[in-house]
C-alpha positions as CSV (number, residue, x, y, z in Angstrom):
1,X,0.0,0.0,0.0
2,X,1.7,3.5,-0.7
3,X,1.4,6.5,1.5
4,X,-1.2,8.0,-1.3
5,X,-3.7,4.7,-0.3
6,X,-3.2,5.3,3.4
7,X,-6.4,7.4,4.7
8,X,-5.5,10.8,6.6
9,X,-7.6,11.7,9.6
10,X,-7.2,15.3,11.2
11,X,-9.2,15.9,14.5
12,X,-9.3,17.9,17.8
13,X,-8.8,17.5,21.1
14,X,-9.4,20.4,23.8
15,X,-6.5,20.5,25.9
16,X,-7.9,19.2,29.4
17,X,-10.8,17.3,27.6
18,X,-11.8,14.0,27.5
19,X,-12.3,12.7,24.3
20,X,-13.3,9.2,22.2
21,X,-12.6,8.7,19.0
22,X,-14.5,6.3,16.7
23,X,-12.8,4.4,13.7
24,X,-13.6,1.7,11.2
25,X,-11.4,-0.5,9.1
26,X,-12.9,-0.6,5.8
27,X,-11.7,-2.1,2.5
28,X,-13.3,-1.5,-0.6
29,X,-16.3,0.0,1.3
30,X,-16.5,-3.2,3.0
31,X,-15.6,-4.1,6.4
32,X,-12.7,-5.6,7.9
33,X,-13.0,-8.6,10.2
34,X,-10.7,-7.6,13.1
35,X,-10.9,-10.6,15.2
36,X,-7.5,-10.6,16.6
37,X,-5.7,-7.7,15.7
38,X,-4.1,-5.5,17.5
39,X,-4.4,-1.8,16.8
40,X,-2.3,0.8,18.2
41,X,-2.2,4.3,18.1
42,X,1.2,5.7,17.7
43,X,1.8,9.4,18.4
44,X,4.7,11.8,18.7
45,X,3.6,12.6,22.4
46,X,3.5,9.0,24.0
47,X,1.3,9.9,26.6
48,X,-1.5,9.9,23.5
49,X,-0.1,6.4,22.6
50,X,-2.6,3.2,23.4
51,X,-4.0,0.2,22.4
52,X,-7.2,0.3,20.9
53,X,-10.7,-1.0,22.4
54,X,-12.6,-3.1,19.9
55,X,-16.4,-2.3,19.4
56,X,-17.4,-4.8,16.9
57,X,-15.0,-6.7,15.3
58,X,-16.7,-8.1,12.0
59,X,-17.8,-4.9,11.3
60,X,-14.3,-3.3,12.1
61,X,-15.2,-1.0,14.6
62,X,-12.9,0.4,17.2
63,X,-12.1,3.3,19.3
64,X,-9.4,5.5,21.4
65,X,-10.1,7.1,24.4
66,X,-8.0,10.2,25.3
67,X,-8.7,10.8,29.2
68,X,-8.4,14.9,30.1
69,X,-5.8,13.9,32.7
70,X,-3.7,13.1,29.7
71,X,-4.6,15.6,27.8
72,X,-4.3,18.5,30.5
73,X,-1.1,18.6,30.2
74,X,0.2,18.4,26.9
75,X,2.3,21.5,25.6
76,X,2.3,20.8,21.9
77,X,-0.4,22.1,19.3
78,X,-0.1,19.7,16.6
79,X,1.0,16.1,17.0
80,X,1.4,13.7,14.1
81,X,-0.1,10.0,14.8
82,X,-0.3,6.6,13.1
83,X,-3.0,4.1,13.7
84,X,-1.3,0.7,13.0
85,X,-2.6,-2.7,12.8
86,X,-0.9,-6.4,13.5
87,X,-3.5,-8.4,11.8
88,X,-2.2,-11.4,14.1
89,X,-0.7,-9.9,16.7
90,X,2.8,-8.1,17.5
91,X,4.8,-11.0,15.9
92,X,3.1,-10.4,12.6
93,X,3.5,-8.1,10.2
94,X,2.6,-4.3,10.8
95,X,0.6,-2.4,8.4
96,X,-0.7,1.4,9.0
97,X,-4.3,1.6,8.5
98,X,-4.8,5.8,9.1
99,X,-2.1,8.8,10.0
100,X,-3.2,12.0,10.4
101,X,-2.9,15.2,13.0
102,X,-4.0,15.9,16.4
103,X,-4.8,19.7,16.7
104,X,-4.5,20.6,20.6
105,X,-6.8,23.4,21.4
106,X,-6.1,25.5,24.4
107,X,-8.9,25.8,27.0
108,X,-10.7,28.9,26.8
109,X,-12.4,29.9,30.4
């Protein structure tokens, strides 16, 4: 897969803010069975790093949660992440599934 193929995914998170994030594995519109995997998400910062919760895995659904303790105190505005799969775990192969940017947005009282 090039880095053209790879989907990029920009969002938000308000500095001192919890926040989920929802994503789903599709391939050719369809969805990916993800029944064993293990998805990571792999930022600059690694307090945003962490595994990924499965929602429903023949449907491909997944999420991150970002908890406002972690996010309190970041210092950074913009943070590049990967989300990576292992399709059967960390001794398989490693394939990145979305990259993107998370925009830090200061807390405005």
């Amino acid at each position: 897969m090039s880095c053209t193929d790879i989907p990029e995914y920009n969002f938000v998170i308000r500095q001192g803010d919890d926040k989920t994030v929802y994503l789903r594995y599709l391939a050719d519109s369809a969805p990916v069975d993800i029944a064993g995997a293990l998805i990571l998400f792999e930022c600059a910062n690694p307090t945003l790093s962490q595994e990924a919760t499965i929602d429903d895995a023949a449907l491909g659904k997944f999420h991150f949660d970002f908890a406002r303790a972690d996010t309190a105190i970041l210092t950074e505005r913009r943070l590049k992440y990967e989300v990576v799969i292992y399709p059967s775990g960390l001794s398989g192969t490693k394939e990145t599934l979305f990259y993107g940017s998370v925009n830090i947005t200061p807390q405005v009282i």
